[in-house]
C-alpha positions as CSV (number, residue, x, y, z in Angstrom):
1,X,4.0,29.3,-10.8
2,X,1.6,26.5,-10.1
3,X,1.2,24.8,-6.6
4,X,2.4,21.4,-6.1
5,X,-0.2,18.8,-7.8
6,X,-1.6,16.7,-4.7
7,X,-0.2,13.3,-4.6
8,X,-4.0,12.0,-5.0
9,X,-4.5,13.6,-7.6
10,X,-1.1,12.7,-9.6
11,X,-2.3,9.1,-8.7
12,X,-6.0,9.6,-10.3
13,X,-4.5,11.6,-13.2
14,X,-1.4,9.1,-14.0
15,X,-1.9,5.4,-14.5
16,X,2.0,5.1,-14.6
17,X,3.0,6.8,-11.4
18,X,6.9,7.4,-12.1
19,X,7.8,3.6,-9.9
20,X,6.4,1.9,-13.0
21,X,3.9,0.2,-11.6
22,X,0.5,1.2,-11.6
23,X,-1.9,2.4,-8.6
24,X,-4.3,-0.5,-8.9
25,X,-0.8,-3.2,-8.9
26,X,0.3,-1.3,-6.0
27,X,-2.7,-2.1,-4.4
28,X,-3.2,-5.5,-5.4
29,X,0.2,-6.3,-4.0
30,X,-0.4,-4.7,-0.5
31,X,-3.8,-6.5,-0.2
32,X,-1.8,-10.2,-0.9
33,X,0.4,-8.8,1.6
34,X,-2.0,-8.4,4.2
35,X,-3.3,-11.8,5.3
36,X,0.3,-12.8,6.0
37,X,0.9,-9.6,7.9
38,X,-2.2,-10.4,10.3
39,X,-1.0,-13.7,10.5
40,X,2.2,-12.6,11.9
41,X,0.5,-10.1,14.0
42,X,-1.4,-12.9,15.7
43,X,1.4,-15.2,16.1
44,X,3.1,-12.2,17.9
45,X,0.2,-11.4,20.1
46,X,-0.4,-15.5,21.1
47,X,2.8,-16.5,21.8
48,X,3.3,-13.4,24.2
49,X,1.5,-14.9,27.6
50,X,0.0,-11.9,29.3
């Protein structure tokens, strides 16, 4: 039997990981994520007075 393929290397290998989207989508959508998630990060850390 063959050992577990590593998940980086299904991702380089496959260009339709089994979710149906593909790795570069996947990471197009978390980097348009991101700006509003530092947003919220520093809203959070302003409004709390230290």
């Amino acid at each position: 039997m063959r050992a577990p393929t590593p998940l980086c290397e299904l991702i380089g290998a496959c260009s339709v990981p089994p979710s149906g989207i593909t790795h570069r989508e996947a990471l197009t959508c978390a980097a348009a994520q991101e700006p509003e998630r530092l947003r919220r990060i520093a809203e959070m850390a302003g409004a709390r007075p230290h």
